[in-house]
C-alpha positions in Angstrom: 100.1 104.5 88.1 102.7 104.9 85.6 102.5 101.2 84.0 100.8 98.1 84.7 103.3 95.0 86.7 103.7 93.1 83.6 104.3 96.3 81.5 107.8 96.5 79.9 109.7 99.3 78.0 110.4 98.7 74.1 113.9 98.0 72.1 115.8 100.5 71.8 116.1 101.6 68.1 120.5 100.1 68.4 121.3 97.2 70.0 124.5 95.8 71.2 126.1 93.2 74.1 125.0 93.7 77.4 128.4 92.8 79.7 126.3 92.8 83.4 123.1 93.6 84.9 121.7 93.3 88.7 120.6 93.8 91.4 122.3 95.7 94.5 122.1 98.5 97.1 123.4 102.0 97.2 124.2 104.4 99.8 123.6 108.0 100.0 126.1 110.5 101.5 123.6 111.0 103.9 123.7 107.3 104.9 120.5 106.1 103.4 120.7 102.6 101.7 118.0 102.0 99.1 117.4 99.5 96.2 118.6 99.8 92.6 119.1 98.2 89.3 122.6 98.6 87.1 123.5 97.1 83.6 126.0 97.9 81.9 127.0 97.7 77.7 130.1 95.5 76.7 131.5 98.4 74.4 133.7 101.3 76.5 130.6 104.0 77.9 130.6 107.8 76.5 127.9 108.8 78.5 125.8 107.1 81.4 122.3 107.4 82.7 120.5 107.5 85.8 117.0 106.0 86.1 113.8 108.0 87.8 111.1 105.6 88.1 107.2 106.2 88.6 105.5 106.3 91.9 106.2 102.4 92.6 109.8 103.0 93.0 112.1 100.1 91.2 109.5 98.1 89.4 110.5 95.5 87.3 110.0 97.7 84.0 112.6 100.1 85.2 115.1 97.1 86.0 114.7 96.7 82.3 114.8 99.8 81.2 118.4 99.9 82.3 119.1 96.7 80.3 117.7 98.4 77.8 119.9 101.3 78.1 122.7 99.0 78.3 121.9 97.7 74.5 121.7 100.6 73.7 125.5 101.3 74.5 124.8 103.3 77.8 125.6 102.1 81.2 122.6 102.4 83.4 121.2 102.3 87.3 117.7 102.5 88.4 117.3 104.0 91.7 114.5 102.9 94.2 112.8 106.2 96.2 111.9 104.7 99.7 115.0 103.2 101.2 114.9 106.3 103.8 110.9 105.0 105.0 110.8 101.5 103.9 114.4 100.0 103.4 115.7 98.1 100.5 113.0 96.6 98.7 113.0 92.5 100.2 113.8 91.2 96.7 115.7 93.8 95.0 113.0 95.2 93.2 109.2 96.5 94.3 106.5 93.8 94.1 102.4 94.7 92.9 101.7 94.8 96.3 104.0 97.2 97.6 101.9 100.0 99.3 103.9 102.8 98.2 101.1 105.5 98.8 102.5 106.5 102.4 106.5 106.5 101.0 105.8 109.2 97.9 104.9 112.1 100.6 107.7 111.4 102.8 110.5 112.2 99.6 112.3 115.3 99.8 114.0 117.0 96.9 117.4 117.0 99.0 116.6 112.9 99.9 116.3 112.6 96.4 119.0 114.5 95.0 121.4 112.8 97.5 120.4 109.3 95.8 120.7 110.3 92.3 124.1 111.9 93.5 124.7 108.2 94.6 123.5 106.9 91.5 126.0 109.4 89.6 128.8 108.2 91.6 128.3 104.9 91.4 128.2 105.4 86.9 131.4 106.6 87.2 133.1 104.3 89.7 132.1 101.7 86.7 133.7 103.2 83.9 135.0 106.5 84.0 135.3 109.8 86.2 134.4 112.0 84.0 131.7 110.0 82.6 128.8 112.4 81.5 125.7 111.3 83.2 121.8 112.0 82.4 118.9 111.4 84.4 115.9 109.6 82.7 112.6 109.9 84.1 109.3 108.6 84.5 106.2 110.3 85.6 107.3 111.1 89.3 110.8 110.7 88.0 109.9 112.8 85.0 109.3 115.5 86.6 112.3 115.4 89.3 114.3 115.0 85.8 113.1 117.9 84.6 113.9 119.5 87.9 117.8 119.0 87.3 117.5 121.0 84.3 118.2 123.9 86.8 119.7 121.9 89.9 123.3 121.8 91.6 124.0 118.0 90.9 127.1 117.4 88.2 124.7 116.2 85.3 125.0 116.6 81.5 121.3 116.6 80.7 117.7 115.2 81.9 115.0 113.7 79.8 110.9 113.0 81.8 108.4 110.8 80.5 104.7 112.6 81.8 106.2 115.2 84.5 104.7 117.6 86.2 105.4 120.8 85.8 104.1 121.9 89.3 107.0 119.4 90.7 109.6 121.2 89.2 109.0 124.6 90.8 111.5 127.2 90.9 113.7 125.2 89.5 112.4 126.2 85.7 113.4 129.6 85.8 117.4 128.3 86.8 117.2 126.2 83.9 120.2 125.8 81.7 121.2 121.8 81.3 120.0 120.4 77.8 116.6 118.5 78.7 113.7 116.2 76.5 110.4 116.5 77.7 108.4 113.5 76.2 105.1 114.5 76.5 102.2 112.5 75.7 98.9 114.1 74.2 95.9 112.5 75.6 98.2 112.5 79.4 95.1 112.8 81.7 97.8 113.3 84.2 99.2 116.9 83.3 97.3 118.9 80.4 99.7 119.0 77.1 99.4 123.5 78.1 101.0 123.4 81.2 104.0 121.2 79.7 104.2 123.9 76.8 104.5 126.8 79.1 107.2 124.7 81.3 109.3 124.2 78.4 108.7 127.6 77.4 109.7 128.7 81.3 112.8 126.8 80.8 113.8 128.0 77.5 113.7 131.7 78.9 116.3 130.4 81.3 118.5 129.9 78.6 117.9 125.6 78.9 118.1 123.8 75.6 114.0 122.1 75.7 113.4 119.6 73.4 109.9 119.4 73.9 108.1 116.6 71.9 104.3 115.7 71.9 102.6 112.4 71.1 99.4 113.3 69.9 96.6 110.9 71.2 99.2 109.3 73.2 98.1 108.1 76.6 99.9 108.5 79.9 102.3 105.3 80.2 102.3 104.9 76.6 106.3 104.1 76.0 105.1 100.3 76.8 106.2 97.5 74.6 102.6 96.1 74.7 101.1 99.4 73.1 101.5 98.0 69.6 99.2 100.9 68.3 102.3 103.5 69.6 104.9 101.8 68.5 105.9 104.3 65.6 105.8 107.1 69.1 107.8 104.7 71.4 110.5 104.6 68.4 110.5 108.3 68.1 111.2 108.7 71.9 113.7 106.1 72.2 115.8 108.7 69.0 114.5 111.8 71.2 116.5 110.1 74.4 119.4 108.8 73.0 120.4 112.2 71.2 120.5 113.8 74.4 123.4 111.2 75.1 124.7 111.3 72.3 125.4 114.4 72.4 126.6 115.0 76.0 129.1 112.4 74.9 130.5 114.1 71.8 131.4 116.6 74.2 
């Protein structure tokens, strides 16, 4: 498991008026309705992001990771993985006792593509058409991120928190989008090696990797409660947001 429930991403390093944040339900061009999470900044957007979360689906901490986002000056939506096997989550968002080992195996890469797609769509019916979009993700979701580095889907860039590099499969040697890879150093998920030789995989493929590792960090470690990596949660949050910012200076 990615966090614990009360767990709860840190400020971001800027911080400005957040116009809107909720709840609400998106559907796929494939007709699936699932569960997700959008707040947006009060300034004009330059470049929006899309929201991967762990295992759980749309926990709380990934509702306010896109409020966070949104301080930070980027319009943001959370997507929930399991509207295709278990609906739209009852109350928006999924509670500590949602059971979501059955869901994870039943995700495809086309089911989830298809909902970021939505997610995309649904950035720029907010603010812009040709708003450049990112994907942000979060152990699962990190490693689908990572995946987009060399996917069809009309992104600008894709930053994982913990991925696997197994998840993103072929996909590595088609990589040429901009991507962070925040990797933390004492991950007992994924060995610090294998991330290496992914970035390494993906540079060959002519991708821009920015590949950072938190040495000592453990797995889940971007946590406002993890005083002690506070200094490492800072440096990620700068890691992140240069990836949008420059997508948007494009």
């Amino acid at each position: 498991m990615c966090h614990d429930h009360d767990s709860r991403p840190p400020a971001p390093p800027r911080s400005r008026d957040v116009a809107e944040r909720g709840l609400l339900t998106l559907t796929a061009a494939d007709g699936n309705e699932f569960s997700a999470a959008y707040a947006a900044p009060a300034a004009p957007a330059r470049a929006g992001v899309v929201v991967l979360p762990d295992i759980r689906g749309l926990h709380p901490y990934y509702v306010a990771l896109a409020e966070r986002l949104a301080e930070a000056g980027l319009p943001a939506v959370a997507l929930d993985w399991f509207g295709r096997t278990a609906g739209p989550a009852e109350n928006g968002t999924r509670g500590e006792d949602f059971e979501w080992q059955p869901h994870i195996p039943q995700t495809t890469e086309n089911g989830i593509d298809a909902d970021i797609t939505a997610g995309i769509e649904y950035l720029r019916s907010r603010t812009e058409p040709g708003l450049p979009v990112v994907t942000v993700g979060f152990c699962f979701g990190g490693s689908h991120s990572w995946r987009q580095a060399g996917g069809s889907l009309d992104l600008a860039g894709c930053a994982g928190f913990y991925g696997r590099p197994g998840m993103v499969g072929e996909s590595a040697a088609r990589a040429t989008r901009p991507t962070v890879m925040i990797i933390a150093g004492a991950d007992s998920a994924t060995p610090v090696e294998d991330q290496q030789a992914l970035a390494a995989t993906m540079r060959a493929a002519g991708a821009d990797v920015d590949a950072v590792v938190y040495d000592g960090a453990p797995h889940s470690f971007f946590d406002r409660a993890f005083g002690e990596w506070a200094e490492a949660c800072a440096d990620a949050w700068q890691h992140v947001l240069a990836l949008t910012d420059r997508v948007a200076a494009r």
